[in-house]
C-alpha positions as CSV (number, residue, x, y, z in Angstrom):
1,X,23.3,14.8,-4.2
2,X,23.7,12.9,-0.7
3,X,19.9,13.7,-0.1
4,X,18.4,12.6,-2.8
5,X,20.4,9.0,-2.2
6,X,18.7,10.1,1.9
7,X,15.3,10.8,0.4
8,X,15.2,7.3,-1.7
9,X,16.3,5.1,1.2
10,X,13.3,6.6,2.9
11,X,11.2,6.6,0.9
12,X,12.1,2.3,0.3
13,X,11.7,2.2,4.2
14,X,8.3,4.1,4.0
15,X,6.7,2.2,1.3
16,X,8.3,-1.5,2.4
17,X,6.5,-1.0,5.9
18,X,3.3,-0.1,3.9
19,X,3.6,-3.2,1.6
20,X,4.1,-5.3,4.7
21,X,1.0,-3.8,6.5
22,X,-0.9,-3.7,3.4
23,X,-0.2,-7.7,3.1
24,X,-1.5,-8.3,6.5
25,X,-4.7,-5.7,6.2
26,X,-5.7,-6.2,2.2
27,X,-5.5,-10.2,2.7
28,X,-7.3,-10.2,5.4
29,X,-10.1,-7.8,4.6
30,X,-10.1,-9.1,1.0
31,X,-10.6,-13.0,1.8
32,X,-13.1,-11.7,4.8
33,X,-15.1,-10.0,1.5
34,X,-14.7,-12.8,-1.2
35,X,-16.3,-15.7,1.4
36,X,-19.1,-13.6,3.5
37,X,-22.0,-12.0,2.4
38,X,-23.6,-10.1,5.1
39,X,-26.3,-6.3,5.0
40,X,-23.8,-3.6,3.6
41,X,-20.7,-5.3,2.4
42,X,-21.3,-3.7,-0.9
43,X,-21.1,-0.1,1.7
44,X,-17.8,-1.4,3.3
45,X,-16.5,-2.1,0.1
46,X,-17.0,1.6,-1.1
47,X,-15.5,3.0,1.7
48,X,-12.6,0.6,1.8
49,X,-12.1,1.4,-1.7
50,X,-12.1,5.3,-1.3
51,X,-8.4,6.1,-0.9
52,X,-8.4,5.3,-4.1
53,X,-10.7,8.0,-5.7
54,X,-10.0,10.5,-3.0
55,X,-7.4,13.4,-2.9
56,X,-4.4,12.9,-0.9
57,X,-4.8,15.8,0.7
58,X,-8.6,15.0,2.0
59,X,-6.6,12.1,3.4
60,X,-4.0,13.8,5.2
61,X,-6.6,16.2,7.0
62,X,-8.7,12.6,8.4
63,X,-5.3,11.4,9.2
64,X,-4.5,14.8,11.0
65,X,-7.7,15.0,12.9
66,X,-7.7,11.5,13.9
67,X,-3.7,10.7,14.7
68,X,-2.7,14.3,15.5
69,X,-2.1,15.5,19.1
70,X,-5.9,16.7,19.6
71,X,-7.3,13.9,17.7
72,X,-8.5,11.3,19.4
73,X,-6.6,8.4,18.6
74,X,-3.2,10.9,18.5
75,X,-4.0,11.7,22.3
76,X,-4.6,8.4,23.6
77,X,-1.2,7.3,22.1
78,X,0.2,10.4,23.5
79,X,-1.2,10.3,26.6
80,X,-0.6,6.2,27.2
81,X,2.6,5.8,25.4
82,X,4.0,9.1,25.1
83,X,3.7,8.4,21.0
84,X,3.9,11.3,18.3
85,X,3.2,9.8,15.2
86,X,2.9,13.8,13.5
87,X,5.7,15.0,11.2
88,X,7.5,10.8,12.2
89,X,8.3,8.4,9.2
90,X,5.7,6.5,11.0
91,X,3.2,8.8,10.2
92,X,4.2,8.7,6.6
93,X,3.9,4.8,6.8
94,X,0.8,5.0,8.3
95,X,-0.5,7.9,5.3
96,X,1.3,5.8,2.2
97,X,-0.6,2.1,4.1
98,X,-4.2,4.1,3.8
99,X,-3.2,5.5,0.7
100,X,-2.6,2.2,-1.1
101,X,-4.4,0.4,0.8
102,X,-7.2,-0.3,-1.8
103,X,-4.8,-1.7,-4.4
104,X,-4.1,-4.8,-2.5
105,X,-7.4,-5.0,-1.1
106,X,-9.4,-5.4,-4.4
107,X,-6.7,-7.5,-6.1
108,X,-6.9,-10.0,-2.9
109,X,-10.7,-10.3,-3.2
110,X,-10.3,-11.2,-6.8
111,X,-7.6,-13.1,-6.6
112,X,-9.9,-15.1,-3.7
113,X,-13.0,-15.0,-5.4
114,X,-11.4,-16.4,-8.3
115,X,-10.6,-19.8,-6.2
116,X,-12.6,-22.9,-7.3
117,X,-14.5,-22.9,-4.3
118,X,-15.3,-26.9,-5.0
119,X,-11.5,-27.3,-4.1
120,X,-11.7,-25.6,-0.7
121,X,-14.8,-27.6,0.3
122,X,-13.0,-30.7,-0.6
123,X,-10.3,-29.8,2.1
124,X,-13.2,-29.5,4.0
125,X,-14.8,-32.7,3.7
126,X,-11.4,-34.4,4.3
127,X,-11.1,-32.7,8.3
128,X,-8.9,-29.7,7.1
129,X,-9.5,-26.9,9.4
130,X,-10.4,-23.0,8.1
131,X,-7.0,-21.9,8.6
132,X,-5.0,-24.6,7.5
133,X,-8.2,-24.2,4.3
134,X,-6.8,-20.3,4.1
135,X,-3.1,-21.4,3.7
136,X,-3.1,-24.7,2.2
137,X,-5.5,-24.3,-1.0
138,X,-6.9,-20.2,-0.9
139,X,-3.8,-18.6,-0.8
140,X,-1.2,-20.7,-2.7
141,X,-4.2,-20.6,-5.8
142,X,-4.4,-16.8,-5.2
143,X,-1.0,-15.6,-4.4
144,X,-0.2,-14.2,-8.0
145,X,-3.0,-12.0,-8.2
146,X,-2.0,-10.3,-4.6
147,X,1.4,-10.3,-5.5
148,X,0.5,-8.2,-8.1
149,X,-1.5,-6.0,-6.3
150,X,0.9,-5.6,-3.6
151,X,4.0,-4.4,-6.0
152,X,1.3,-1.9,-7.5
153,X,1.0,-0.7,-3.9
154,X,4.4,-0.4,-2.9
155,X,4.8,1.6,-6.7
156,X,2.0,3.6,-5.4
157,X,3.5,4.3,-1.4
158,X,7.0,5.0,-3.5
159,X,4.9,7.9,-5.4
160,X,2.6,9.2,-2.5
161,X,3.0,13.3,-1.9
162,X,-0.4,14.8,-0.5
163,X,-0.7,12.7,2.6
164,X,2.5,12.0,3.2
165,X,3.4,15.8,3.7
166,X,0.4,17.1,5.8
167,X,1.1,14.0,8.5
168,X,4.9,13.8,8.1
169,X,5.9,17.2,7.0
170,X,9.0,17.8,5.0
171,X,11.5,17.4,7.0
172,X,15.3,16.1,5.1
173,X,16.6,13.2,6.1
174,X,13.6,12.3,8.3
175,X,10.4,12.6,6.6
176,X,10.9,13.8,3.4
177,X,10.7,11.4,0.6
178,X,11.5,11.7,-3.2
179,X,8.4,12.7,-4.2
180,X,8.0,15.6,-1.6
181,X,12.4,16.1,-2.4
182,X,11.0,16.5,-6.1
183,X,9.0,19.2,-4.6
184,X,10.9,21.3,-2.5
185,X,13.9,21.0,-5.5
186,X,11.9,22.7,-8.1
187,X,10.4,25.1,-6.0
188,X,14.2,25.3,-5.0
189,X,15.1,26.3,-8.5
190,X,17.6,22.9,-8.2
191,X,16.8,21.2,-11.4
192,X,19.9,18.7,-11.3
193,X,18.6,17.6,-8.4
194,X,14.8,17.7,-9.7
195,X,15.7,15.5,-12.8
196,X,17.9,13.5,-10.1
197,X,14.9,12.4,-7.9
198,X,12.3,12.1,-10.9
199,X,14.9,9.7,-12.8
200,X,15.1,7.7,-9.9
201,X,11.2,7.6,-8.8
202,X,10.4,7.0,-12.3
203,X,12.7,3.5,-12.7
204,X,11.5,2.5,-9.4
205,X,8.2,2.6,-10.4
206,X,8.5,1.2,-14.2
207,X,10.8,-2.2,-12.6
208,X,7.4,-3.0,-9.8
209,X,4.8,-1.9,-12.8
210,X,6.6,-4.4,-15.3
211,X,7.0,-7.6,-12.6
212,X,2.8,-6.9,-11.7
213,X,2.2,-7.0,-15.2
214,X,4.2,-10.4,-15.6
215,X,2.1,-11.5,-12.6
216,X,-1.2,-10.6,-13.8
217,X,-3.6,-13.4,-14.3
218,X,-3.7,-14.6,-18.0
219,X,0.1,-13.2,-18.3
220,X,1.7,-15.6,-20.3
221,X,5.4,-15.6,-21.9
222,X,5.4,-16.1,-25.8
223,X,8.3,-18.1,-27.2
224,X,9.6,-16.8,-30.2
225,X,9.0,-19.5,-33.4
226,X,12.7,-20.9,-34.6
């Protein structure tokens, strides 16, 4: 039973590091969408959105030819820094970020584009610069909606298998996570272990699902009548 307590403290550190990237990329990309129309955003936004409708496993095999040790990005680092990011916990960060990427994208543009934009141009008027626009007005008017997006991603990196085991492998203790550990136990023939690993995926997932929910825009808490 000591992996499956290994496998979920991985599989925390995975998807934590892919929140936190996914905060830094989906803000970023999402506000650059919400307040700039240029030729082909509605192209970038389809292909930004596409982890989301494409198999893992199509995934895993871009990730492969681009970060593996032939690929080009994969060589450089290999070749430069003498990095290996193949069958790593990195590489699984790096499949569960792409992988769940799109959640906190889309749920940052909406969140932006939902911002009265007459109350950003009023900072403007009054000598407030772009940044201190971005942290001052945007962002603490839009921080629920990618809150919620972001605990849907981390749900989502928890729950990642195809990707996750073509770069990372399945390797205990290192890169195998619970859902590739729910995996390998059934195909094990352990099903204490199996129902182990599922119960504790499963009330991972339904805590983050039930705070996004309550931090949904238009979520509101009903008092009950005395």
């Amino acid at each position: 039973m000591d992996g499956a307590w290994i496998a979920l403290l991985l599989t925390l550190k995975v998807a934590g590091w892919a929140t936190l990237l996914n905060l830094l990329l989906g803000v970023a990309v999402g506000h650059a969408l919400a307040h700039r129309a240029f030729p082909g955003r509605s192209v970038l936004d389809a292909i930004l959105t596409l982890p989301m409708v494409m198999p893992p496993t199509v995934l895993g095999y871009y990730l492969l030819v681009l970060i593996g040790n032939h690929g080009p990005l994969g060589s450089w680092l290999q070749a430069t820094f003498g990095i290996n990011l193949i069958f790593t916990w990195q590489g699984a960060v790096i499949a569960a970020t792409i992988v769940a990427f799109p959640l906190v994208f889309k749920a940052a543009r909406a969140a932006f584009e939902a911002v009265d934009p007459q109350l950003e141009q009023a900072a403007r008027v009054l000598g407030v610069s772009e940044l201190a626009v971005f942290f001052r007005v945007s962002l603490p008017l839009a921080w629920r909606g990618i809150l919620s997006g972001l605990l849907l991603a981390f749900a989502r990196a928890t729950g990642e298998f195809g990707a996750t085991l073509m770069v990372a492998g399945s390797i205990p203790g290192k890169t195998q996570t619970l859902s590739i550990a729910v995996f390998e136990a059934v195909q094990a023939g352990q099903d204490d272990v199996a129902a182990l690993l599922v119960g504790l995926t499963s009330l991972t997932c339904l805590a983050v699902l039930l705070a996004a929910g309550k931090l949904a825009p238009g979520y509101t808490t009903r008092q009950t009548p005395r």
